[in-house]
Structure formats: structure tokens, C-alpha cells
C-alpha positions in Angstrom: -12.7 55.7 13.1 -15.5 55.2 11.1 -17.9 52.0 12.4 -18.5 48.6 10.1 -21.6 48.1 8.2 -22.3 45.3 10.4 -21.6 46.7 13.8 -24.5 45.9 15.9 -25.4 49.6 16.7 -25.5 50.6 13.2 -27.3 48.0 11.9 -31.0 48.9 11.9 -30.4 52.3 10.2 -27.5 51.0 7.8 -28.2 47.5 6.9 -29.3 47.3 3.6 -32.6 45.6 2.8 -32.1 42.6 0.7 -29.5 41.7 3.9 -32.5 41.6 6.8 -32.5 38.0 6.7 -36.2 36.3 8.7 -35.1 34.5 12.2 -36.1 31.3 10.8 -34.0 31.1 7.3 -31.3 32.6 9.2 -31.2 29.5 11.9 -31.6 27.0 8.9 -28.7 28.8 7.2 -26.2 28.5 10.1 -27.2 25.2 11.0 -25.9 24.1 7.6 -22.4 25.4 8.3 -20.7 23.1 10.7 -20.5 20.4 8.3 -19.7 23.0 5.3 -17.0 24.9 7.3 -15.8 21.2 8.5 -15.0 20.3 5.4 -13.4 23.9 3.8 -11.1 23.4 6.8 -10.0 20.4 5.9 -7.0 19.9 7.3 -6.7 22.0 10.1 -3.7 19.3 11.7 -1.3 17.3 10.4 -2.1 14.0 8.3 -1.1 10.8 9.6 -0.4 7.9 6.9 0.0 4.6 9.0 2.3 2.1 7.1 1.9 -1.1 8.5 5.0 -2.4 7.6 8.9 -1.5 8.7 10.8 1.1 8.2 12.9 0.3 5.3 10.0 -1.5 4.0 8.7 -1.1 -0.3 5.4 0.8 1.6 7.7 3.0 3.7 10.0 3.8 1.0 6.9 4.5 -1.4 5.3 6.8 1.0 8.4 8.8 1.6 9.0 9.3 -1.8 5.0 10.7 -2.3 4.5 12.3 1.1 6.4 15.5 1.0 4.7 16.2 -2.0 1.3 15.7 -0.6 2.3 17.2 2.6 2.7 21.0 0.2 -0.8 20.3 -1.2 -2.8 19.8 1.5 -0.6 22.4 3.9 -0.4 20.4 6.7 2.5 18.0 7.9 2.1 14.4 6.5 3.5 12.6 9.4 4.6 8.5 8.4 3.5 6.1 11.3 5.3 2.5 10.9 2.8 0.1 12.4 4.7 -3.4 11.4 3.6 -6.5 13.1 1.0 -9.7 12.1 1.6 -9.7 8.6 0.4 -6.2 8.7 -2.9 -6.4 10.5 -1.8 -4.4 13.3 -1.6 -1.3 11.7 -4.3 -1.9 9.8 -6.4 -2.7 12.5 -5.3 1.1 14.2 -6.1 2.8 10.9 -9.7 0.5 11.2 -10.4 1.8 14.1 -9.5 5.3 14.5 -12.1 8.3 14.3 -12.9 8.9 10.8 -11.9 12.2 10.2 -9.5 11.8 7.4 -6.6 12.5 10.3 -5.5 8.9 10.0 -5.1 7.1 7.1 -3.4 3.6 5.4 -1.1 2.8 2.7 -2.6 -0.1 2.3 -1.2 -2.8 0.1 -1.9 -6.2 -1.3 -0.9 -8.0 2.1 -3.4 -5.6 4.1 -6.0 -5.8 1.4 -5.4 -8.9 -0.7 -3.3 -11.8 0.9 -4.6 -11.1 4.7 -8.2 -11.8 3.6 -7.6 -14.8 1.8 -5.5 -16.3 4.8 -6.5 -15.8 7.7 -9.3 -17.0 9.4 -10.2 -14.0 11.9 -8.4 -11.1 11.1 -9.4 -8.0 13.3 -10.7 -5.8 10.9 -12.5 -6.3 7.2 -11.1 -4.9 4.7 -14.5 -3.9 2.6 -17.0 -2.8 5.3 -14.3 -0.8 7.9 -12.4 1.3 5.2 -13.3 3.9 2.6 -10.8 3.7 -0.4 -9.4 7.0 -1.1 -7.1 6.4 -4.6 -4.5 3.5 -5.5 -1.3 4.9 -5.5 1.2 2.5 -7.2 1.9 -0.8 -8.4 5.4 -2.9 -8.8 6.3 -6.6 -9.5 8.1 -8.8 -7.6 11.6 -10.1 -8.1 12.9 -13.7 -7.3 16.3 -13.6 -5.7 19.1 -15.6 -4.5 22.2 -15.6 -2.7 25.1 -15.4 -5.2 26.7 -18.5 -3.7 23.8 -20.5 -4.9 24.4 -22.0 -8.0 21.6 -21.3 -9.7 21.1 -18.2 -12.5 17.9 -18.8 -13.4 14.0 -20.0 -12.1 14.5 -22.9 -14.4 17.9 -23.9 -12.4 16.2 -22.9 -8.8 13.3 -25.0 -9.6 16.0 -28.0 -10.4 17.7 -27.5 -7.6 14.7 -27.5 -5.0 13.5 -31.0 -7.3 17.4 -32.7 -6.3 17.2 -31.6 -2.7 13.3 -32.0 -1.6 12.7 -29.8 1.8 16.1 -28.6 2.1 15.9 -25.4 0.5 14.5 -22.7 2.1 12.8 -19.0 1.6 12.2 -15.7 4.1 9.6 -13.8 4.1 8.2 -10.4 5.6 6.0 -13.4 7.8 3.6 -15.7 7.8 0.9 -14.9 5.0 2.9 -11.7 3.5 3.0 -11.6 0.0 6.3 -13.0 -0.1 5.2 -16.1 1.5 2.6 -16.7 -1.1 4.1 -15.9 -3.8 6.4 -18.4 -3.1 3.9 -21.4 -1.9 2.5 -20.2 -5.5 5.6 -21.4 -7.3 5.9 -24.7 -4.8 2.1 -25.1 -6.0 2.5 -24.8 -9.9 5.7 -26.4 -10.2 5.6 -29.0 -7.5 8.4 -28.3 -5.7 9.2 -28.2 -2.0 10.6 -25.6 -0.4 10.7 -24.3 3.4 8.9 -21.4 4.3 11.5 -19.1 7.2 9.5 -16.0 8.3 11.0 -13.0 9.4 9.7 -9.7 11.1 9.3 -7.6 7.8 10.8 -7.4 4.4 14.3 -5.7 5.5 14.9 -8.7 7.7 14.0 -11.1 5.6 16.6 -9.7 3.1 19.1 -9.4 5.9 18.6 -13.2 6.1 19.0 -13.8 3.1 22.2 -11.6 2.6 23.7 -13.9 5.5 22.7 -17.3 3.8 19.9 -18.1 6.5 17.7 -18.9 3.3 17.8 -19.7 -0.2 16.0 -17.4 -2.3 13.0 -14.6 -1.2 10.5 -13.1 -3.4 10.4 -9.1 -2.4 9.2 -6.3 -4.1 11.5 -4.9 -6.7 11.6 -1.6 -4.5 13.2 -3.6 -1.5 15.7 -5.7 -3.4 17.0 -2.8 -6.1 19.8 -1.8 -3.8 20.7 -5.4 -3.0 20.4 -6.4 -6.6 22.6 -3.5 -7.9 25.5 -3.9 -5.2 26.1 -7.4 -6.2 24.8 -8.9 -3.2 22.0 -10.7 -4.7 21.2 -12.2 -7.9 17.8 -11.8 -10.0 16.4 -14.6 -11.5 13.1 -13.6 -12.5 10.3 -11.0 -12.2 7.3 -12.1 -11.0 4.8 -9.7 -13.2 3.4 -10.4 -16.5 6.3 -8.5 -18.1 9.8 -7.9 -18.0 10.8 -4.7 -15.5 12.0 -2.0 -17.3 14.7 -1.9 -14.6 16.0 -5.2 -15.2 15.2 -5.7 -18.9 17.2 -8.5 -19.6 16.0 -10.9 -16.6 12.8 -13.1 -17.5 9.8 -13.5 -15.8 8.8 -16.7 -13.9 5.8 -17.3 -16.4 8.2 -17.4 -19.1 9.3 -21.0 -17.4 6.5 -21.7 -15.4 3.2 -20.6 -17.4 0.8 -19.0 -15.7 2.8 -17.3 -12.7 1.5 -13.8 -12.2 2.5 -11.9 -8.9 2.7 -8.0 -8.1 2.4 -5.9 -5.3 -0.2 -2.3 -5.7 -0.1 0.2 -3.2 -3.3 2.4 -2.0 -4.3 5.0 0.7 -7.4 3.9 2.5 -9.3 6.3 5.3 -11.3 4.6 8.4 -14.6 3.5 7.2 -17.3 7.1 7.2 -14.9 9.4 6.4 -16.7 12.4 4.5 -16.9 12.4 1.2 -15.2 15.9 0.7 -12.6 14.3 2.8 -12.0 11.7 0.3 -11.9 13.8 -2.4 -9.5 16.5 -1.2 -7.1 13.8 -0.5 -8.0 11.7 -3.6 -6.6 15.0 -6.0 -4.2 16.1 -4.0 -3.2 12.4 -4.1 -3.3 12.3 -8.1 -1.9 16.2 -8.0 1.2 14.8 -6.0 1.7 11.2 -8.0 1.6 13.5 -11.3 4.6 15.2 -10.5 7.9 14.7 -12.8 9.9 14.0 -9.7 7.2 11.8 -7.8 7.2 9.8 -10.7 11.3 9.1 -11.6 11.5 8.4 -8.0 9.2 5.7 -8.3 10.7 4.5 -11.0 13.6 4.2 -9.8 12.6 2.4 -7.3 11.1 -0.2 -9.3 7.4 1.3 -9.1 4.8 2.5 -11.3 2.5 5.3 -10.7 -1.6 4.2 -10.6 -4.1 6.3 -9.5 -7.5 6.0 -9.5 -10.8 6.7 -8.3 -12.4 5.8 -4.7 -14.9 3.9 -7.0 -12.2 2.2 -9.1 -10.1 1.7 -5.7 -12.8 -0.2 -4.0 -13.6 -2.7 -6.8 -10.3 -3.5 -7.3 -9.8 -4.6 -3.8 -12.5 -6.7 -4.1 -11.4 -8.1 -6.9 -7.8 -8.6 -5.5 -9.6 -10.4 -2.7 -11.2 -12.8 -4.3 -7.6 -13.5 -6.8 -5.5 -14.2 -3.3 -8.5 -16.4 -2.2 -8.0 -18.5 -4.8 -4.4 -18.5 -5.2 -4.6 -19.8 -1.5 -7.0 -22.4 -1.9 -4.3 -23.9 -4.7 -1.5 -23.5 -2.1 -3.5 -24.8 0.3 -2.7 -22.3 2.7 -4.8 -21.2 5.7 -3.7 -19.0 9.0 -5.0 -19.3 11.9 
């Protein structure tokens, strides 16, 4: 069999000239390759995507929809992590402090990124300095709903009603200082009402409440109430964006009662803080790549989301921006979390 080229006892007489490389470039050239190889290899395991919310959860159900997808274009398993617990600083805090390798990521979301900051005193981990934004991923409104027994069919009626029985009528939430819980203290705020704040362990509970008449009304993400919603079991009232949802065209929007009412939820993937930069990009296009899709994107849809990529750039000024919104929409609600 005839010997490579490069086989070490061939090489002085066959090694062509322009390939004798001096000792010294050659040490500088392999020195450069760990971090070059590091990156081309990228990923070499599978992906995890921590949600720190519950299974059943708008995040859970938005990364399951996007995850297969993503999992094909990087070639690795994306593997979902459920994390739920402190209004979602406990996953967020894992994700925070894991190795930043691009291994371990977030679907972060306006509670992790927006509400959390603007609430709580001490949370264990900032949301600016010990992430590096990767790409927004998608955005949906909020919907007000109500058990059907409640007679009320619209905000205009619920606000009534919580006017004639100060105190007495109560909401769920996915906990104290979720986004459900502000958006909520938001309406008390603008319209003066008083209604009673009943947290629960996550979104899915808090709609289970709900569907057994613990609580009056809860303000969820249109992803986690859609199945309720179209069963029958709960009545919409009102959307919470600046629009109408296309999924429920003929239900208002709060701020077409109470002016000035603007809530939605945005969803994002965020890496541990020092993550490479080819890191971030691989997973910011595949990310974009895997949102693009035709299927990706009526699957969101029908789930009462929108698709919203972005930039890391883009991505990290609009959590900063989100920050300082929730800041001030707690200052009005005159909320603060220990």
C-alpha cells in the first residue's frame, strides 16, 4: 500500500516546499486552534433550554413548539428543563450560573427579565450583567378571563362588579410578582378598583383555580387560556395588548375601556453571561432559521403567539428597556417583593 504524503518517514524527501512550515509560526498556528476548533464543534452535546416555568406553562408550550426544529439545525438534542419556582428566579438563577458554554440556556420571558427586576428587592441573579442575549423569540398578549358563572361579559361589567363588592373579588396568578399579578394590580391601579391577589404555583394552576371558582378572573397569556377559552370553560373579556388578537377578533381590549392599559408577554433565549460570540451567533440563526419556518410559525399562531426575532444587540436593549417599563408600572401599583 502505497504511504501518505504526510507519513512521518516520507516527509523529508516528499514534502513539498511551500508546506515546511518554521517551528515558530507552526507553534503560533496551533496555538490558535483550540478556541477555532472549539467553536466549529459547536455542539458537540445536546442543548439544554431551561424554562423556568411549568410544564403546561405559555414558555413550555412555546419552546416545544420551536425546539424540535432547532434541535435538526444545530444536530444535537435540544433537551427542555422545567425549572418552575419563585416567580421564576429559580431557573433563572441555574441558567445564571451555569458554565458558559452555550450547553445551557433560558427562554427567558418578561417575568424573568421584566417584572422580576422591577419587584423584587434581591433577586439572585441580574438580569443585564449575568446573561448574554442570544435572539427574542416571540411575543403574545394577554387575555382577561372569567369564570362563566360570573356575570360579567365584559372589562367594563368586571370593573363594576369589583366597584359594588370592594375586596371581595379575587384573581390567581402564576405567583407573587408574575406577570399575571401585575397586570392585574395594573388594572386595580388605573381604574381604582380592589381586587384580591390568590397566587398559585404556575400559570396551569392558577387556571385550574380558576376553572373550580377559587378566583374571579386571571390575566394569562393567550397561549395558556386558548384551550380553556375555546371549550367553553372560560370567558374572554378583553385582550390586554394594544390591539385586538387576531384569534379572538371580536373581543376588545382593556384600553378600549380603560385608556392607557398596555400588557404583553415576549419570549427570548438568553445564554450564561461569557458565552462566545460564535456561540451566540450559531444559535442566534439557527434560532431565526427555525422561527422562519411555515410550520414553526402557524403553530405559534395558533397558540396565540407571534414570531419576533432579533438580534443579540436588539435583544439586550430591549430588556433594558422592558426593565425600566415594569419599574414603573410597579411604582404606580405600588408593589414591592421582598
Amino acid at each position: 500500500m502505497p504511504q501518505h504524503p504526510f507519513d512521518r518517514r516520507n516527509r523529508a524527501r516528499e514534502e513539498p516546499r511551500y508546506l515546511r512550515i518554521p517551528a515558530l509560526m507552526l507553534s503560533a498556528a496551533l496555538g490558535a486552534v483550540p478556541a477555532t476548533a472549539a467553536a466549529q464543534a459547536y455542539p458537540a452535546k445536546p442543548v439544554r433550554i431551561v424554562v423556568a416555568q411549568a410544564a403546561g406553562s405559555a414558555t413550555d408550550a412555546l419552546v416545544r413548539i420551536f425546539g424540535p426544529r432547532l434541535s435538526y439545525l444545530l444536530g444535537q438534542p435540544v433537551v427542555v428543563d422545567n425549572r418552575p419556582g419563585a416567580g421564576g428566579s429559580l431557573g433563572t438563577e441555574i441558567v445564571a450560573k451555569s458554565p458558559p458554554d452555550g450547553y445551557t440556556t433560558l427562554l427567558a420571558n418578561t417575568s424573568t427579565h421584566g417584572v422580576n427586576p422591577a419587584l423584587f428587592r434581591k433577586l439572585p441573579y441580574d438580569p443585564v450583567r449575568d446573561f448574554a442575549p442570544i435572539s427574542l423569540v416571540s411575543t403574545t398578549p394577554s387575555v382577561v378571563v372569567v369564570h362563566p358563572s360570573l356575570p360579567v361579559r365584559s372589562i367594563k361589567e368586571l370593573i363594576a362588579l369589583a366597584r359594588a363588592r370592594p375586596g371581595q373579588l379575587n384573581y390567581s396568578s402564576a405567583g407573587s410578582g408574575s406577570s399575571q399579578h401585575l397586570a392585574a394590580a395594573l388594572l386595580n391601579t388605573l381604574t381604582g378598583i380592589d381586587t384580591v391577589h390568590v397566587p398559585y404555583r404556575g400559570s396551569p394552576a392558577g387556571i385550574t383555580g380558576l376553572l373550580a371558582g377559587e378566583v374571579a378572573f386571571m390575566i394569562p397569556t393567550l397561549t395558556t387560556a386558548q384551550p380553556q377559552i375555546q371549550g367553553g370553560r372560560l370567558r374572554a373579556i378583553a385582550v390586554t395588548g394594544r390591539a385586538r388578537a387576531e384569534e379572538l377578533p371580536t373581543t376588545p381590549t382593556v384600553a378600549e375601556t380603560v385608556p392607557g392599559f398596555d400588557f404583553g408577554t415576549w419570549y427570548g433565549v438568553v445564554a450564561p453571561a461569557g458565552t462566545p460570540q460564535a456561540v451566540i451567533a450559531r444559535l442566534n440563526a439557527d434560532l431565526a432559521k427555525a422561527l422562519a419556518l411555515r410550520e414553526v410559525g402557524k403553530a405559534l399562531t395558533a397558540s396565540g403567539m407571534t414570531v419576533a426575532t432579533s438580534t443579540p444587540e436588539q435583544f439586550a436593549a430591549y430588556i433594558r428597556t422592558e426593565i425600566d417599563k415594569y419599574a414603573k408600572v410597579a411604582r404606580a401599583a405600588n408593589i414591592q417583593l421582598e
